[in-house]
C-alpha positions in Angstrom: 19.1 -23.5 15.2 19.3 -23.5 19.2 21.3 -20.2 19.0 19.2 -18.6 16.9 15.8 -19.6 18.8 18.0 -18.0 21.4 18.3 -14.6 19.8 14.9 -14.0 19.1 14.0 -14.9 22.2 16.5 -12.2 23.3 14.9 -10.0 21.0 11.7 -10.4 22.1 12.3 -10.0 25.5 13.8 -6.8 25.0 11.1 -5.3 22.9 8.3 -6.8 25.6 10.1 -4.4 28.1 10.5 -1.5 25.9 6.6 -2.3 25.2 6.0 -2.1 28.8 7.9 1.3 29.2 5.8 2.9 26.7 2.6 1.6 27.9 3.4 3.1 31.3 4.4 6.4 29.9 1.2 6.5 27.4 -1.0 6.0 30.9 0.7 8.7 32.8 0.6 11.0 30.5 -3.6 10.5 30.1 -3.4 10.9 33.4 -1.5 14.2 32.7 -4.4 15.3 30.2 -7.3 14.6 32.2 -9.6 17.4 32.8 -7.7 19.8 30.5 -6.9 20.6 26.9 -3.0 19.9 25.7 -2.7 19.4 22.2 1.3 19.5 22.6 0.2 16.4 25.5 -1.9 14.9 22.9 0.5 14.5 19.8 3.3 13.3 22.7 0.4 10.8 23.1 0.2 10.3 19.8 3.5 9.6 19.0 4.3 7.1 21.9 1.0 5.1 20.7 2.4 5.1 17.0 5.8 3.7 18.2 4.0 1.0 20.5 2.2 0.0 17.7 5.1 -0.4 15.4 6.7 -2.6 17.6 3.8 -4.7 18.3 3.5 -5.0 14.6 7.3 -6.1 14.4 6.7 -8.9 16.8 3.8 -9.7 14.9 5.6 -10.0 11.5 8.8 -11.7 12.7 6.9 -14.0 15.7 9.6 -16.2 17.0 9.4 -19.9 16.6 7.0 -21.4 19.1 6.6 -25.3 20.5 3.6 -27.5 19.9 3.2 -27.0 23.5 3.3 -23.2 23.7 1.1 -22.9 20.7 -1.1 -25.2 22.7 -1.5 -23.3 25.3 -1.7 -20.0 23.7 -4.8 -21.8 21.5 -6.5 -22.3 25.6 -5.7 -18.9 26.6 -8.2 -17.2 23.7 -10.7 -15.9 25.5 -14.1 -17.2 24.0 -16.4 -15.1 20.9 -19.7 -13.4 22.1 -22.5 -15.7 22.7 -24.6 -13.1 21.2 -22.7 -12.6 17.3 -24.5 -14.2 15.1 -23.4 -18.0 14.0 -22.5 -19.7 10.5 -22.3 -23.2 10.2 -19.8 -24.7 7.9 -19.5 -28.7 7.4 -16.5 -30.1 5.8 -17.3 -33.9 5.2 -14.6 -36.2 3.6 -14.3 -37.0 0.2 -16.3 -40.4 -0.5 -19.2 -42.3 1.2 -16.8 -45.1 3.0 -14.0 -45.9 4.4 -10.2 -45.0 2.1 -9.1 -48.3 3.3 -11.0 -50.8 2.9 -14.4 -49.6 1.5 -16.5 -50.0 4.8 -19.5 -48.1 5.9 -18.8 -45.1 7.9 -20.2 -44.5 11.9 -20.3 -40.9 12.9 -18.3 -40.7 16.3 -18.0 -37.1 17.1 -16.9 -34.0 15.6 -14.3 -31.3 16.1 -15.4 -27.9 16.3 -13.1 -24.6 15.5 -14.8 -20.8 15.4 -13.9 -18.3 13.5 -14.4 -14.6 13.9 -15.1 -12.9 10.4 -16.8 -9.3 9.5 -18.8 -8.8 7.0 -19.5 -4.9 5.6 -21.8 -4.1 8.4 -22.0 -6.8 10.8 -20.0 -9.7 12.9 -20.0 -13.2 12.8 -19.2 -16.1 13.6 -17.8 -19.2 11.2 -18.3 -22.5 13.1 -16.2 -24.8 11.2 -18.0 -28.1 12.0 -15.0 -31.5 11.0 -17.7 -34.8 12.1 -15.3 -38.0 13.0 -16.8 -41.3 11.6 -15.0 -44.1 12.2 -15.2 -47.7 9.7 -17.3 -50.3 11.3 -15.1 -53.0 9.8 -11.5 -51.8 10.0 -11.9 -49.3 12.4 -10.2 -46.5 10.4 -10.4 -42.9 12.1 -11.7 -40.7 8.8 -11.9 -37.0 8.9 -12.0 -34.2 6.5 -8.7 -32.2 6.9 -9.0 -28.7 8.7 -9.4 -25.9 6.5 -6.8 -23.5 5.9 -7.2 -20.2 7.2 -4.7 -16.9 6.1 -2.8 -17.2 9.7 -2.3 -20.7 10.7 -4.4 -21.1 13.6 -5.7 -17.4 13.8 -8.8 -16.3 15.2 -9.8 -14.3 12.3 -11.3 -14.7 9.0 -10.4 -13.3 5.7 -12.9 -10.5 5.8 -11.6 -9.4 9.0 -8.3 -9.5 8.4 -8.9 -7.3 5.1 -11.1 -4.8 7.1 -8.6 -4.6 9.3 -6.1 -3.8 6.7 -8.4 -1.4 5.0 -8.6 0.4 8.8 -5.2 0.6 9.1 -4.1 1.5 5.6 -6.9 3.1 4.0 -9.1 4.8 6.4 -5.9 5.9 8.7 -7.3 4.6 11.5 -4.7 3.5 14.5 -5.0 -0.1 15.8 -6.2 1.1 19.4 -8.7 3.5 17.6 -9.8 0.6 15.9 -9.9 -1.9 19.0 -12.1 1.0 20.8 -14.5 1.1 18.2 -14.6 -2.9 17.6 -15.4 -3.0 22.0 -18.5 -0.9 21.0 -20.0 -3.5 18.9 -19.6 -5.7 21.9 -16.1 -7.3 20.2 -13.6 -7.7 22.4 -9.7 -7.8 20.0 -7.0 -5.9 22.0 -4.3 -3.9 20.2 -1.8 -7.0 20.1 -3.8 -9.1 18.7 -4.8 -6.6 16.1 -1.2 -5.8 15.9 -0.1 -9.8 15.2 -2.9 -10.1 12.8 -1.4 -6.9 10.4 2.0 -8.5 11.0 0.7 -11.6 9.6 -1.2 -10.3 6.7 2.3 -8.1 6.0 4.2 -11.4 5.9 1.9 -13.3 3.8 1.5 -10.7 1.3 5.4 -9.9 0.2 5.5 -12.2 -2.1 2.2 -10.5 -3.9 3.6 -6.7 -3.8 7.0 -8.2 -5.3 5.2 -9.7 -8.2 3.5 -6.0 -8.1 7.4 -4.3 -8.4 8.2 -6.6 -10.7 5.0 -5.9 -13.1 5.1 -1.9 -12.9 9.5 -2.4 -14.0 8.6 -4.3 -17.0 6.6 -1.4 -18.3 7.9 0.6 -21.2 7.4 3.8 -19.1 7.1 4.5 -15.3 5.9 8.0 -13.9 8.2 8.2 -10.3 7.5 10.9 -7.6 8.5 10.5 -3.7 6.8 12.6 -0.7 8.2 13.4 2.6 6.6 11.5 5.8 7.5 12.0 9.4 9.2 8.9 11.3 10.6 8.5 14.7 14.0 8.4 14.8 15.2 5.1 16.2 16.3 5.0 20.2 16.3 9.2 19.9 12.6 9.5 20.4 12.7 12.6 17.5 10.4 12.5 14.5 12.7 12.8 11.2 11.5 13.0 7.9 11.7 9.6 5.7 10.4 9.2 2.4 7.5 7.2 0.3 8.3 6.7 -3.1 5.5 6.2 -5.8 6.4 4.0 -9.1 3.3 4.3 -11.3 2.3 1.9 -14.8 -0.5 3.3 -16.5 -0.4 2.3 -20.3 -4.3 3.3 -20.7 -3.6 7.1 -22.0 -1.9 5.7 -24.9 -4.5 2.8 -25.6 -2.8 -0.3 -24.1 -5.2 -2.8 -22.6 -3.2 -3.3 -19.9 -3.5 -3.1 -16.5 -2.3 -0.1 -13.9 -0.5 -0.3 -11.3 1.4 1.4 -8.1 4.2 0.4 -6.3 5.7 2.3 -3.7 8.8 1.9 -1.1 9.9 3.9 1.8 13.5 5.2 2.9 15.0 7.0 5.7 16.4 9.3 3.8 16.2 10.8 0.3 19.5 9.8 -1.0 19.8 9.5 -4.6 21.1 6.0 -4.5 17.1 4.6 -3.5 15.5 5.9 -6.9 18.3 4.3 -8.6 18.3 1.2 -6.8 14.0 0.9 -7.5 14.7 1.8 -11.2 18.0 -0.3 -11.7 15.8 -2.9 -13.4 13.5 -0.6 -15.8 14.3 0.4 -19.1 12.1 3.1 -21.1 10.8 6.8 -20.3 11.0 7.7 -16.8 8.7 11.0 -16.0 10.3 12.5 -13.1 10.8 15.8 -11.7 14.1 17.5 -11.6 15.3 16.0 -8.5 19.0 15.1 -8.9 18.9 11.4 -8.1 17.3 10.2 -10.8 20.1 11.8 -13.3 22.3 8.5 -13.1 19.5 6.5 -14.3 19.2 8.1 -17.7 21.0 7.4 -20.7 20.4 5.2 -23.8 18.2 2.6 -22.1 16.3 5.2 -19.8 14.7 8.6 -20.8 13.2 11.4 -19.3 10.3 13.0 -19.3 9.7 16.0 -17.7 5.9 17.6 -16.2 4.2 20.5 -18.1 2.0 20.5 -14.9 4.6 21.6 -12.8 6.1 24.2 -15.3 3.0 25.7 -15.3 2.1 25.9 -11.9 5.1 28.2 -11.6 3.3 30.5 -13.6 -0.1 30.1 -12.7 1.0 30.6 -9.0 2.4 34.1 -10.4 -1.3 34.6 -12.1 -2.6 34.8 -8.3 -0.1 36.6 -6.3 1.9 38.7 -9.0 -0.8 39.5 -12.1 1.7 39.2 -14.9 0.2 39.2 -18.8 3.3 37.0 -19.9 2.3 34.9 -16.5 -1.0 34.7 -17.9 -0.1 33.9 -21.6 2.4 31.1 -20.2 -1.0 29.6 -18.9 -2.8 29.8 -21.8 0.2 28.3 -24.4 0.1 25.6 -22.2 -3.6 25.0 -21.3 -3.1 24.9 -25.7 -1.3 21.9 -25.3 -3.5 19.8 -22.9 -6.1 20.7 -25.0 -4.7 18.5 -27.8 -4.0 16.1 -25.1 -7.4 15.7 -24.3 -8.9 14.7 -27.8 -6.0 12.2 -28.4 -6.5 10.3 -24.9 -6.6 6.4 -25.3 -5.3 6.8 -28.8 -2.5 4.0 -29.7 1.2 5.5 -30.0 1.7 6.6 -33.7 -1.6 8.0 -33.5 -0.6 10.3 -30.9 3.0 10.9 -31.9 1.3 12.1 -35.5 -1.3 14.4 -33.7 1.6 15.8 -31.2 4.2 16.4 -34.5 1.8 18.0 -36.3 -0.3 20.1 -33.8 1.9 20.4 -30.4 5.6 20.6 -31.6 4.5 23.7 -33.8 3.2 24.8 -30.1 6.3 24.4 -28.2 8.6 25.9 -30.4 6.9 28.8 -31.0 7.1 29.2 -27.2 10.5 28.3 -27.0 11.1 31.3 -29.1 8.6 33.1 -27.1 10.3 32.4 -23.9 14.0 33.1 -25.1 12.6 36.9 -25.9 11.3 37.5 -22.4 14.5 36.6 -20.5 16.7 39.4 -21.9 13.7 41.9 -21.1 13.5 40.4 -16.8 15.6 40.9 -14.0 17.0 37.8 -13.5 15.5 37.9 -9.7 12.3 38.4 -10.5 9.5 35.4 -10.1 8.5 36.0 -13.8 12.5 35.0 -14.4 12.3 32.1 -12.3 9.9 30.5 -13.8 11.0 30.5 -17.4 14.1 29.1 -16.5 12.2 26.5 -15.0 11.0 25.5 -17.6 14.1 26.5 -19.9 16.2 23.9 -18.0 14.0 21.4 -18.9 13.1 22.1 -22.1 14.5 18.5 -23.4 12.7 16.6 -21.0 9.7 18.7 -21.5 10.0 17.8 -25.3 10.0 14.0 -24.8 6.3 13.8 -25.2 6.5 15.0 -28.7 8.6 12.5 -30.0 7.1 9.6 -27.8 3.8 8.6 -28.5 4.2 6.2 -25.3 5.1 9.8 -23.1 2.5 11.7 -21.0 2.5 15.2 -21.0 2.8 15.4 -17.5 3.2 13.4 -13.6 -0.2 13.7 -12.7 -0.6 10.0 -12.7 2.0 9.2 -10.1 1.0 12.8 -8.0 -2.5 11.2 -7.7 -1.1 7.9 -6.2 0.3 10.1 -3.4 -2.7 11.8 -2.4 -3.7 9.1 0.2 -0.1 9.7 1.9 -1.3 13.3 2.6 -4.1 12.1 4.3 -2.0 9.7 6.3 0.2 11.9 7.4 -2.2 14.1 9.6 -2.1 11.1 12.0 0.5 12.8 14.2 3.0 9.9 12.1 3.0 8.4 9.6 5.5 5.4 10.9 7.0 4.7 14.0 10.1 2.9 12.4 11.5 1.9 9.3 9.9 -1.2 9.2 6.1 0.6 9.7 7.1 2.3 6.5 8.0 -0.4 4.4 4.9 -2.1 6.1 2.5 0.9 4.9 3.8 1.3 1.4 3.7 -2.5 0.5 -0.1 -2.1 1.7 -0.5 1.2 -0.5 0.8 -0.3 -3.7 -2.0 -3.5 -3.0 -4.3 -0.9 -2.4 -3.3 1.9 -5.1 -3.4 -0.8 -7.5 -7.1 -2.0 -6.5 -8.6 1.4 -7.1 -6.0 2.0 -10.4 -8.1 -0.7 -11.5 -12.2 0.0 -10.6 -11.3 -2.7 -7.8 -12.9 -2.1 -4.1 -10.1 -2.7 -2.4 -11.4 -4.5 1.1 -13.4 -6.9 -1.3 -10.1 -7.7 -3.2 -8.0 -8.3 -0.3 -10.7 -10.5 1.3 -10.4 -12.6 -1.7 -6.9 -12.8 -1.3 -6.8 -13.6 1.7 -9.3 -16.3 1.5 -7.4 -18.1 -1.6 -3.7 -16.8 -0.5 -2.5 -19.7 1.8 -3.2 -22.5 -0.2 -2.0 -20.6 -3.3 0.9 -21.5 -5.5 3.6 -19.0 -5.3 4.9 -19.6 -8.6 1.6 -18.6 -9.9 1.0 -15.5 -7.2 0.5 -13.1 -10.4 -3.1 -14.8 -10.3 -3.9 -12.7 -7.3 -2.8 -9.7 -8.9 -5.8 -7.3 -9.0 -6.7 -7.2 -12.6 -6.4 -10.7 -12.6 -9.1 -11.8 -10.2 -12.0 -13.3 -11.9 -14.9 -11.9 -9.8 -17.2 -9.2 -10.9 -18.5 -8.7 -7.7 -14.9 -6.8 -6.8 -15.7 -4.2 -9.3 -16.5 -0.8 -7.7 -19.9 0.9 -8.5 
C-alpha cells in the first residue's frame, strides 16, 4: 500500500510540473497575441488550454489517497462563498424526540454548520446545511443527525452545479476556463482546478451508470453502429492526431416496442477494426452498419447486417446536383418510393411491417435490381453514374435485410443523428487532449444522448442523479437509468 501511495504521489508530482510548463507557455503566448490578430497563435492557445485541462481532469478523476490531516487542511484552505448569494437553510434534526439511550430529554448545545454552493437555472445559491447538537440531560449522550451526503465527499458543490457544470462541458462545448470566466462575472469565484476536480469526480461516480447504459443498448435485438473522426493530441509529441467516437444506438420505437432508447458511445486512438468488434463482442441480432471493413468479423449466424438506403442514395442525389443525370434522378425517386412506405408503417409492430415491406417494398427493390444491372453494361465503368450503382450493387444483401426483418430500419439515420453533437464539439480547436478526455467525453454523451433519446432535459436528469447517486445501491444503478426516473418534471417541453 505504502509503495503504491508512493507512485501516485510520483505521478502527481510529475503532472503538477508538466501543469506548470503549460501554464507558463499559455501566458507567454497571450502575451505574444496582445494587441494583434493570430488565429494560428490562438488555436496554439487553444490547444495548450485543452491539454491543461485534460490533465487537471486526470488528477481530478484518479485523486491520490489523502490523510485525515491533509483533507483537513485542504477543507481550511476553501476560500469562503460570497456574502452576497443568496442563502437556503436546511435543518437535519435526528430521528426521535429524546435521547437513543436512555430516553432522556434532549438540550440543544450547538450546531454544526456546512455550505454548500448549488445553481439553480438562472441563479446562485447557497445551501446552509444546519446539524443542531443536543445533548441528554440525564446521561449526557452527544446526539446529532448524521451529515448529509453530498455527490463528492466533502465537495463544495451541489448537485445542480455539478450537473451544469457537466452540461457546460459536455453539451454546450464550453472549456472549463471559459466557464470559470463567465462564473467570476456573476461574482463566483471557482478556478479551473477546482472545476476540473469536480468533472473528474462526477466522471468517476458515474461509470458504473454508462456501463449499465452499454450493457442495456447490447441486449437489444438490433443496434445501428457508426464512428466519426475527432482530433486528439498525440501523447508527449504535442501533434493533434485523429481518434475516433463510436456511436452504438437502441431504438426499438420505429418497430412499436415500448421500450426505451438509448446511446452509448466509446472512443479509440485509432480506427482499428478490432474496437467495433470488441464493443459488439457481446450483441447478437441485426447490426446496421456502413461498409467499413471492421465490422465484417462480427457477422455471421448470430449477427446480421443491415446496410443504409440513405447513404446509397446520397451517392446519387449528390450526382443530381453536380452532374444532372436522368438515371441519377430516377435512382432518387425509386428510392424516395421506398421511404414512402416506410413512413405509413412507422411504430407498427414487426409482422406488421415485414407483411407491408413483402408485399409493397420487395416488389420495389427488385424491380431496381433489374433496373440497375441494365445500366452498368451501358456506363463507363469510371464514370460517377458507375460508382454509385456499384455502391449500392455491393451491398445489395445488406440493403435487402429490411425486407425480410420486420425488426430492421431502412436506413442509419438513427445512430448518424447521435453524432451530430460531436460535430459541434469538434470546432473547439479539440475535441480531447488525451485518451482519457475521450473516454471522459463519450461516457458523458451516451448519459446525455440517452436523456434527449428519451424527451429527458438532460441538466435536470443529471441533477437528479447526482442528488440520489451516492447513497444509491449499485446493484440497483439501472434505477437511474433515464427512462427509469420517476419525475415528470424531467420531461422536456
Amino acid at each position: 500500500m505504502a509503495g503504491q501511495v508512493r507512485k501516485l504521489q510520483s505521478n502527481l508530482s510529475a503532472r503538477e510540473l508538466l501543469i506548470e510548463h503549460l501554464q507558463i507557455q499559455i501566458a507567454a503566448l497571450r502575451r505574444q497575441m496582445y494587441g494583434r490578430k493570430s488565429e494560428k497563435l490562438e488555436t496554439e492557445i487553444g490547444q495548450l488550454e485543452l491539454k491543461l485541462e485534460e490533465l487537471l481532469l486526470d488528477n481530478g478523476e484518479d485523486p491520490p489517497p489523502a490523510s485525515p490531516a491533509e483533507q483537513e487542511r485542504k477543507s481550511r484552505a476553501r476560500k469562503p462563498l460570497p456574502e452576497d448569494l443568496p442563502r437556503d437553510t436546511v435543518e437535519h434534526l435526528p430521528s426521535g424526540d429524546g435521547c437513543p439511550d436512555c430516553g432522556g430529554t434532549l438540550k440543544h448545545i450547538g450546531e454544526d454548520v456546512a455550505e454548500q454552493l448549488e445553481y439553480v437555472p438562472g441563479s446562485w445559491r447557497v445551501i446552509r446545511h444546519v446539524r443542531p447538537k443536543f445533548s441528554c440531560a440525564c446521561c449526557q449522550t452527544l446526539v446529532q443527525a448524521s451529515a448529509p451526503s453530498r455527490p463528492i465527499a466533502r465537495g463544495l458543490a451541489g448537485p445542480g452545479l455539478l450537473a451544469h457544470v457537466m452540461i457546460g462541458k459536455y453539451a454546450d462545448h464550453l472549456p472549463l476556463y471559459r466557464q470559470s470566466q463567465i462564473y467570476a462575472r456573476d461574482g463566483v469565484d471557482l478556478d479551473r482546478s477546482t472545476l476540473s476536480e469536480w468533472v473528474g469526480g462526477v466522471t468517476r461516480l458515474l461509470r458504473p451508470l454508462v456501463e449499465a447504459l452499454r450493457r442495456y443498448v447490447m441486449a437489444g435485438p438490433s443496434v445501428h453502429a457508426d464512428d466519426t473522426p475527432v482530433p486528439m493530441l498525440a501523447p508527449g509529441k504535442g501533434k493533434t492526431v485523429t481518434g475516433r467516437l463510436w456511436a452504438y444506438v437502441r431504438d426499438e420505437r420505429p418497430a412499436g416496442s415500448a421500450n426505451a432508447a438509448a446511446l452509448w458511445m466509446a472512443f479509440t486512438p485509432d480506427r482499428r477494426g478490432e474496437h467495433p468488434q470488441r464493443h459488439l463482442g457481446e450483441f447478437n441480432g441485426i447490426i446496421h452498419a456502413d461498409g467499413f471493413a471492421g465490422y465484417d468479423a462480427l457477422y455471421g449466424e448470430s449477427r446480421t447486417q443491415a446496410a443504409c438506403w440513405a447513404h446509397a442514395r446520397r451517392k446519387f442525389y449528390e450526382l443530381t446536383k453536380s452532374h444532372p443525370s436522368p438515371a441519377a434522378g430516377e435512382a432518387v425517386r425509386r428510392i424516395a418510393a421506398l421511404y414512402a412506405i416506410e413512413e405509413q408503417i412507422r411504430g407498427e409492430p414487426p409482422d406488421k411491417r415485414l407483411q407491408v415491406r413483402t408485399e409493397h417494398s420487395k416488389p420495389l427493390l427488385d424491380s431496381m435490381r433489374a433496373w440497375l444491372d441494365s445500366l452498368i453494361p451501358t456506363l463507363s465503368g469510371k464514370s460517377a453514374l458507375a460508382g454509385a450503382i456499384q455502391y449500392a450493387l455491393n451491398r445489395w444483401e445488406a440493403l435487402n435485410t429490411f425486407v425480410r426483418d420486420g425488426r430492421t430500419e431502412i436506413d442509419n439515420n438513427a445512430v448518424e443523428r447521435a453524432l451530430r453533437a460531436v460535430a459541434l464539439g469538434r470546432k473547439n480547436f479539440l475535441f480531447a487532449g488525451s485518451e482519457s478526455g475521450g473516454d471522459r467525453a463519450a461516457a458523458m454523451y451516451s448519459l446525455i444522448g440517452t436523456a434527449k433519446l428519451n424527451g429527458i432535459e438532460p441538466e435536470a436528469y443529471l441533477r437528479d442523479v447526482l442528488t440520489r447517486i451516492a447513497d444509491h445501491p449499485v446493484n440497483q444503478i439501472d434505477d437511474l437509468l433515464p427512462w427509469n426516473i420517476a419525475s415528470g418534471k424531467l420531461r422536456q417541453a
